[in-house]
ChimeraX commands (.cxc) that place a marker at each C-alpha (Angstrom):
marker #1 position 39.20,25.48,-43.26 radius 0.5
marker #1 position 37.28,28.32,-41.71 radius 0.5
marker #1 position 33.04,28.01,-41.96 radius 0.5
marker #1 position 31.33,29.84,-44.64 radius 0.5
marker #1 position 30.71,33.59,-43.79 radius 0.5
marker #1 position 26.32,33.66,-43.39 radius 0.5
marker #1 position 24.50,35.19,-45.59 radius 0.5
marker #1 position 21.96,37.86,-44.16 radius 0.5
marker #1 position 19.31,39.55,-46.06 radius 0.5
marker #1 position 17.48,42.63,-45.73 radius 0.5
marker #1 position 14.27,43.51,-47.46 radius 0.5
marker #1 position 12.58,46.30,-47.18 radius 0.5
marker #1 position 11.27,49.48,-49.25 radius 0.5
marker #1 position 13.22,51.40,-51.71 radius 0.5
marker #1 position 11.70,54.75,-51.09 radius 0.5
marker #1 position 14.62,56.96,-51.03 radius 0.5
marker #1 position 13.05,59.24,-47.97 radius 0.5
marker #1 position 12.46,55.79,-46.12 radius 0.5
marker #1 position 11.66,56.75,-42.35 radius 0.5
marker #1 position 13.41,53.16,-41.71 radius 0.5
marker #1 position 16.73,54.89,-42.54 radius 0.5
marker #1 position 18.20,54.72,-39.40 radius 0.5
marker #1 position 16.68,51.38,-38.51 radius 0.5
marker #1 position 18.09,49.76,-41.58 radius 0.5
marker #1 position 22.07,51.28,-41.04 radius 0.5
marker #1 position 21.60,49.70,-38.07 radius 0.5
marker #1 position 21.09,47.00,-38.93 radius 0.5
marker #1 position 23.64,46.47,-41.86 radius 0.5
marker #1 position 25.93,47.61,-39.65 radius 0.5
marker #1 position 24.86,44.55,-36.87 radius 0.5
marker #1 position 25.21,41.97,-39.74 radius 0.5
marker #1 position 29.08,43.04,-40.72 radius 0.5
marker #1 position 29.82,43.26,-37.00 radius 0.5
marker #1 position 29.01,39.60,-36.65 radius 0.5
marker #1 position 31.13,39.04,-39.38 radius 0.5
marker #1 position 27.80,37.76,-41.76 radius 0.5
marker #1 position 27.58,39.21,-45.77 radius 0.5
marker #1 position 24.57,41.77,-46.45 radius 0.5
marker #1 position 22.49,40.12,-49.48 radius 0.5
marker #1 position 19.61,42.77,-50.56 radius 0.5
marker #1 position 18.12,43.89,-53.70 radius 0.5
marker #1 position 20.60,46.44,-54.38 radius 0.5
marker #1 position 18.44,49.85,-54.92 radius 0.5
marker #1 position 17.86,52.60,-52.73 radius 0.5
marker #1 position 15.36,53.00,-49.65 radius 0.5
marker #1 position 16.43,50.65,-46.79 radius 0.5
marker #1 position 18.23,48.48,-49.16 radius 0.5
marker #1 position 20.43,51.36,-49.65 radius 0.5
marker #1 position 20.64,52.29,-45.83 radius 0.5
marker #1 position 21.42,48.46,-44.78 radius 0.5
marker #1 position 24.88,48.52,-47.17 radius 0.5
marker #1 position 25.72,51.91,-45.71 radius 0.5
marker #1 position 25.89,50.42,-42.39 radius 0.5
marker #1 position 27.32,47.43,-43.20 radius 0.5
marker #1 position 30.09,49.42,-45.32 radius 0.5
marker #1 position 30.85,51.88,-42.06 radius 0.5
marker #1 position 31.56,48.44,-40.18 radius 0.5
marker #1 position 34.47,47.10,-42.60 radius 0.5
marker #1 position 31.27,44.54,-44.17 radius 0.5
marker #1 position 30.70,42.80,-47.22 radius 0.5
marker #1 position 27.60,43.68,-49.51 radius 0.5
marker #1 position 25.90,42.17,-52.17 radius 0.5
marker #1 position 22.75,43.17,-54.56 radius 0.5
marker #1 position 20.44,41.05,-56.38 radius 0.5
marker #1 position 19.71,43.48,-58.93 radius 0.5
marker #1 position 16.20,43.01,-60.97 radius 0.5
marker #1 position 17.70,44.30,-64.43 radius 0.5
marker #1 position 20.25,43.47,-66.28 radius 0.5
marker #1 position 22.50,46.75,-65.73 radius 0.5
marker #1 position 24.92,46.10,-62.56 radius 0.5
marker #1 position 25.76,50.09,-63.00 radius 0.5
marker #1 position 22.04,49.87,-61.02 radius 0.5
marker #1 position 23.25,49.41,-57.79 radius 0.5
marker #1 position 23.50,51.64,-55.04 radius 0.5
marker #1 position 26.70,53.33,-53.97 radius 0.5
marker #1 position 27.37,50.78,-51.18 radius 0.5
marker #1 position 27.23,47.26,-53.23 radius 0.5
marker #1 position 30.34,45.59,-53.23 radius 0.5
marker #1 position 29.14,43.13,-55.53 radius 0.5
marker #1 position 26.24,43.76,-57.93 radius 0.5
marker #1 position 24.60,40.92,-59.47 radius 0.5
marker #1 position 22.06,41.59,-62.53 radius 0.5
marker #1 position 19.66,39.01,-62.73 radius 0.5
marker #1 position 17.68,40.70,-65.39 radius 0.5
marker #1 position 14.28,38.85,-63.17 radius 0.5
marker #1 position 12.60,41.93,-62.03 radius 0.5
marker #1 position 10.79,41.15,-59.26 radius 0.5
marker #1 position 11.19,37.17,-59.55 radius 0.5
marker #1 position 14.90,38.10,-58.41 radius 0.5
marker #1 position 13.21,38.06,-55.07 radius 0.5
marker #1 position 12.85,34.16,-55.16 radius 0.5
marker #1 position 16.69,34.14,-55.67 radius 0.5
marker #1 position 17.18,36.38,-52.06 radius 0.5
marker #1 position 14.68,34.20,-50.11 radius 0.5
marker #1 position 16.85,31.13,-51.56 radius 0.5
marker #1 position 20.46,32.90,-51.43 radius 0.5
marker #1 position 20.16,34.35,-47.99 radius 0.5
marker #1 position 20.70,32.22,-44.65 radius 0.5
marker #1 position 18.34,34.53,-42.86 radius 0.5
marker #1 position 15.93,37.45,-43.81 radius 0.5
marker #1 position 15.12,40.33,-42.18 radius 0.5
marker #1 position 12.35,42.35,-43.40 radius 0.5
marker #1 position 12.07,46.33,-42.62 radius 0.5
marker #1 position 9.10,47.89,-43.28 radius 0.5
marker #1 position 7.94,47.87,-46.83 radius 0.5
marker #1 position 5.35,47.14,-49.47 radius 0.5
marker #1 position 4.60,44.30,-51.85 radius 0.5
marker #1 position 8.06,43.16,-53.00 radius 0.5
marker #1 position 9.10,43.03,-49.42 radius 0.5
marker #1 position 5.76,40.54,-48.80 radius 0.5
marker #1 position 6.73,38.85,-51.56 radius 0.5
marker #1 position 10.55,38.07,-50.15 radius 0.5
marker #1 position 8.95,37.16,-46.42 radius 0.5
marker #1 position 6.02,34.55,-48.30 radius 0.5
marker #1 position 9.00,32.53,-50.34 radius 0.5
marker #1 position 11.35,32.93,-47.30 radius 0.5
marker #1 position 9.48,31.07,-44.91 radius 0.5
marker #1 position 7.76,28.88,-47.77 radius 0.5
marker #1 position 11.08,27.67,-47.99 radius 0.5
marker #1 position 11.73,27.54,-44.26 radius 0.5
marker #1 position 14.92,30.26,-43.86 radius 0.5
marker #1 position 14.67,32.08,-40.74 radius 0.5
marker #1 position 13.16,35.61,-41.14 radius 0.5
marker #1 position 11.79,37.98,-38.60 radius 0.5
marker #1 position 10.34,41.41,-39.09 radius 0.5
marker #1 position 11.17,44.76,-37.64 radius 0.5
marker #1 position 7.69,47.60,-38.58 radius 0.5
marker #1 position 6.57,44.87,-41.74 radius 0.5
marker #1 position 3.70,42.68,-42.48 radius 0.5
marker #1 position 2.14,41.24,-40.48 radius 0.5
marker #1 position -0.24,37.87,-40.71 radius 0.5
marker #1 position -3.32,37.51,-38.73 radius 0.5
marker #1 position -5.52,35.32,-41.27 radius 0.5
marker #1 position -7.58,33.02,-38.98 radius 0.5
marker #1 position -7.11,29.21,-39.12 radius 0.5
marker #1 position -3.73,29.83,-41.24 radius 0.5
marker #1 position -1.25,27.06,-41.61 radius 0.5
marker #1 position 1.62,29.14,-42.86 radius 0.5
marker #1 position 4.51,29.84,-40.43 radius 0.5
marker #1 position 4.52,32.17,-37.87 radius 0.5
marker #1 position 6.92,35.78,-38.91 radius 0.5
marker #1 position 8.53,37.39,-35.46 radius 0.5
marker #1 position 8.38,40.30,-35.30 radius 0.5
marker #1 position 11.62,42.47,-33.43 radius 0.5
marker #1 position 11.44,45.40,-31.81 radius 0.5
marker #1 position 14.48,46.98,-33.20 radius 0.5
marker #1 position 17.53,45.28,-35.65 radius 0.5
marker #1 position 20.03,44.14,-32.22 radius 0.5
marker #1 position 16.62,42.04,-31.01 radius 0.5
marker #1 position 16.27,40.84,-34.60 radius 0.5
marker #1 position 19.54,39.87,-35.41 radius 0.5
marker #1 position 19.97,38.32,-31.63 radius 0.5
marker #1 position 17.11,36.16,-33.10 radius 0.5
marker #1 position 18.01,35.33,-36.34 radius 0.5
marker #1 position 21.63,34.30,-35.35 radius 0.5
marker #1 position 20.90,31.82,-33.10 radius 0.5
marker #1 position 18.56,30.40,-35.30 radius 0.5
marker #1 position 21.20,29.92,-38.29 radius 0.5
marker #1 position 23.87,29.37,-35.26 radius 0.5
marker #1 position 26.51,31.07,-34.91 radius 0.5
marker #1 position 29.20,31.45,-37.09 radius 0.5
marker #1 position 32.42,33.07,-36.10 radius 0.5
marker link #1:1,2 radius 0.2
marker link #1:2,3 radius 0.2
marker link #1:3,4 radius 0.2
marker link #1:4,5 radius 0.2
marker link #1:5,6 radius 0.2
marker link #1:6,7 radius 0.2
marker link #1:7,8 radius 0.2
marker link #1:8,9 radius 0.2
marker link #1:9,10 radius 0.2
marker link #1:10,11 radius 0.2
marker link #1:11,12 radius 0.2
marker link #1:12,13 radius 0.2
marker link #1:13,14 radius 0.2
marker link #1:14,15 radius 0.2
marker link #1:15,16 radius 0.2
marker link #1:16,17 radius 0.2
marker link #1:17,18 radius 0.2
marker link #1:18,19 radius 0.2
marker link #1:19,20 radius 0.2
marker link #1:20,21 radius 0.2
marker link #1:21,22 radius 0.2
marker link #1:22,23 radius 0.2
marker link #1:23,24 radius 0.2
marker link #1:24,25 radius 0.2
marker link #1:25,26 radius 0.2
marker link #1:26,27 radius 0.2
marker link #1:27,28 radius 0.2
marker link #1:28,29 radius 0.2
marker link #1:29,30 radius 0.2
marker link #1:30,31 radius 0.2
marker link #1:31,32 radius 0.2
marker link #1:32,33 radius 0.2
marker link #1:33,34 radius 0.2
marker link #1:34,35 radius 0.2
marker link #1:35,36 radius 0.2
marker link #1:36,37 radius 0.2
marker link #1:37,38 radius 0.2
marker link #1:38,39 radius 0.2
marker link #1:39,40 radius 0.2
marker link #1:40,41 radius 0.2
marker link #1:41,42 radius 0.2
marker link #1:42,43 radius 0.2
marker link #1:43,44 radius 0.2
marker link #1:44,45 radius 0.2
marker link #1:45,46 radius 0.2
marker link #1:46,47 radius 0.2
marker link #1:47,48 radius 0.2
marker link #1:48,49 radius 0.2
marker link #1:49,50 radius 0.2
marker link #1:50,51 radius 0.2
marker link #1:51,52 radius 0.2
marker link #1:52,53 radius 0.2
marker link #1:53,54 radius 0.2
marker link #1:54,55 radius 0.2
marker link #1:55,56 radius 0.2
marker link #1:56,57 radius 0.2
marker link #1:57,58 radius 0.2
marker link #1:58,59 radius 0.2
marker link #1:59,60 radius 0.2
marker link #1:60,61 radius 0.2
marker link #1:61,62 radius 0.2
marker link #1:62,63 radius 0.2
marker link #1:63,64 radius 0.2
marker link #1:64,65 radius 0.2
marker link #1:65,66 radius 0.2
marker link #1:66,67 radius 0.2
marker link #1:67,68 radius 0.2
marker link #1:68,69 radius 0.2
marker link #1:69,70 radius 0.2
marker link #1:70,71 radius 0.2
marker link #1:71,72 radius 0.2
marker link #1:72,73 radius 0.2
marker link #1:73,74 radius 0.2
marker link #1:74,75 radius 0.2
marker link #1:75,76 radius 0.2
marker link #1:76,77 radius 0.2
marker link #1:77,78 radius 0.2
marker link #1:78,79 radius 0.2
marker link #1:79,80 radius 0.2
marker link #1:80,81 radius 0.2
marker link #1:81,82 radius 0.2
marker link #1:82,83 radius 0.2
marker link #1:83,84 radius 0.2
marker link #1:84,85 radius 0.2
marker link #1:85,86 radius 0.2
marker link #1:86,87 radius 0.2
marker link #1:87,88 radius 0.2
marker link #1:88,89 radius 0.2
marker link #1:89,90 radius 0.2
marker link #1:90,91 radius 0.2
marker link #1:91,92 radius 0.2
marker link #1:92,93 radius 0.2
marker link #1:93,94 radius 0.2
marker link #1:94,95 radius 0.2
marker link #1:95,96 radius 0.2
marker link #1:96,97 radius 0.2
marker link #1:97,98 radius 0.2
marker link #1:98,99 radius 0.2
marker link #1:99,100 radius 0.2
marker link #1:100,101 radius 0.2
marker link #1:101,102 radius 0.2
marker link #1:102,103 radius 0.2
marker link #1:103,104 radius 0.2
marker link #1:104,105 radius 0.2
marker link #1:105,106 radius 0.2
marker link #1:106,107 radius 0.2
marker link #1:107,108 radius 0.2
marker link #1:108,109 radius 0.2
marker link #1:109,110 radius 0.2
marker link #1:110,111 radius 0.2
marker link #1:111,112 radius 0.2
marker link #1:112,113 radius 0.2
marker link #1:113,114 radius 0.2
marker link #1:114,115 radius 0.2
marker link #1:115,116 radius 0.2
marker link #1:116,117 radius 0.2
marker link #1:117,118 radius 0.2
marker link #1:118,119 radius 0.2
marker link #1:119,120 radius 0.2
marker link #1:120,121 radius 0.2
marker link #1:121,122 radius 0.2
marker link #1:122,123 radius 0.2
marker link #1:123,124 radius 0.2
marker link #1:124,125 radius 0.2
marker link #1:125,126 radius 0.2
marker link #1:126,127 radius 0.2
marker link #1:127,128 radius 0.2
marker link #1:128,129 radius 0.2
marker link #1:129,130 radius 0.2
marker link #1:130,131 radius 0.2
marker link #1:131,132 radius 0.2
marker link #1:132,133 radius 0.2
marker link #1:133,134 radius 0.2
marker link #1:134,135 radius 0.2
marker link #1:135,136 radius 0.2
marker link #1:136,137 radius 0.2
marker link #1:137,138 radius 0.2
marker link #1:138,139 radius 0.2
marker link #1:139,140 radius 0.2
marker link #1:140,141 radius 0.2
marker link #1:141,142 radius 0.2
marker link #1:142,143 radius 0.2
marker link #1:143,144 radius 0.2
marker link #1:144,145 radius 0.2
marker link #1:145,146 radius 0.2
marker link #1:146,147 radius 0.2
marker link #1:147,148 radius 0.2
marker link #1:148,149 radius 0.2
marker link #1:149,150 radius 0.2
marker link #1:150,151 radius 0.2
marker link #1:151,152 radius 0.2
marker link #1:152,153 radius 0.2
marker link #1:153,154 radius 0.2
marker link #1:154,155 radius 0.2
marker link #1:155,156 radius 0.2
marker link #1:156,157 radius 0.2
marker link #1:157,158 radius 0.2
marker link #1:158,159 radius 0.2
marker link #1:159,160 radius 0.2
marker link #1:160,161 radius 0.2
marker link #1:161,162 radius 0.2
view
């Protein structure tokens, strides 16, 4: 029996005119070339970019839609999932996903990073949030320079699946 296929998330903003549009096909396309599933919330912005480039490399992609129409999803979902949560569908991403990797974005994406490493899966940031609180306790979120750094990084801490 071969190992389970990781799960990789990406969250990040769903403007449509996202700056973060190559960024994000990048790194979709990273996660299906190391043979990992794309797990994001479906809509457009870099959620949308992401599955494009995981779709151009032969990958699988899945969205955690927040209503309860699957027709939702972006052109690039394999497999759209309507949770009917709004935004609490986040909690299921942080908790679905293996790793996170969070691109830019606003409050949902803070949201996604805050349960992620509440419930310690590895996530690292490329141009996101960042935390600089003084005498905080929570864990530290790395930040990458661009999505081969950040996936480098998140791989070998889920180890490596091939």
């Amino acid at each position: 029996m071969s190992p389970r296929r990781r799960l990789v998330a990406v969250c990040g903003e769903s403007d449509p005119q996202t700056p973060l549009k190559d960024l994000a096909f990048e790194l979709g396309r990273g996660i299906a070339q190391r043979n990992a599933v794309l797990v994001c919330g479906g809509l457009s912005g870099v959620m949308e970019h992401a599955a494009r480039g995981a779709q151009a490399a032969g990958g699988l992609t899945i969205g955690l839609l927040p209503g309860d129409v699957s027709d939702e999803a972006n052109a690039y979902i394999d497999i759209a999932i309507a949770t009917g949560l709004g935004h609490a569908r986040n909690a299921i991403l942080a908790l679905t996903a293996d790793g996170i990797v969070a691109l830019g974005g606003g409050l949902g994406t803070l949201s996604e990073i805050a349960l992620a490493l509440r419930n310690r899966r590895p996530t690292i940031g490329i141009k996101t949030w960042r935390f600089d609180r003084h005498n905080r306790t929570e864990p530290e979120l790395p930040v990458a320079a661009n999505p081969t750094e950040a996936l480098d990084w998140l791989f070998a801490q889920m180890g490596r699946v091939s």
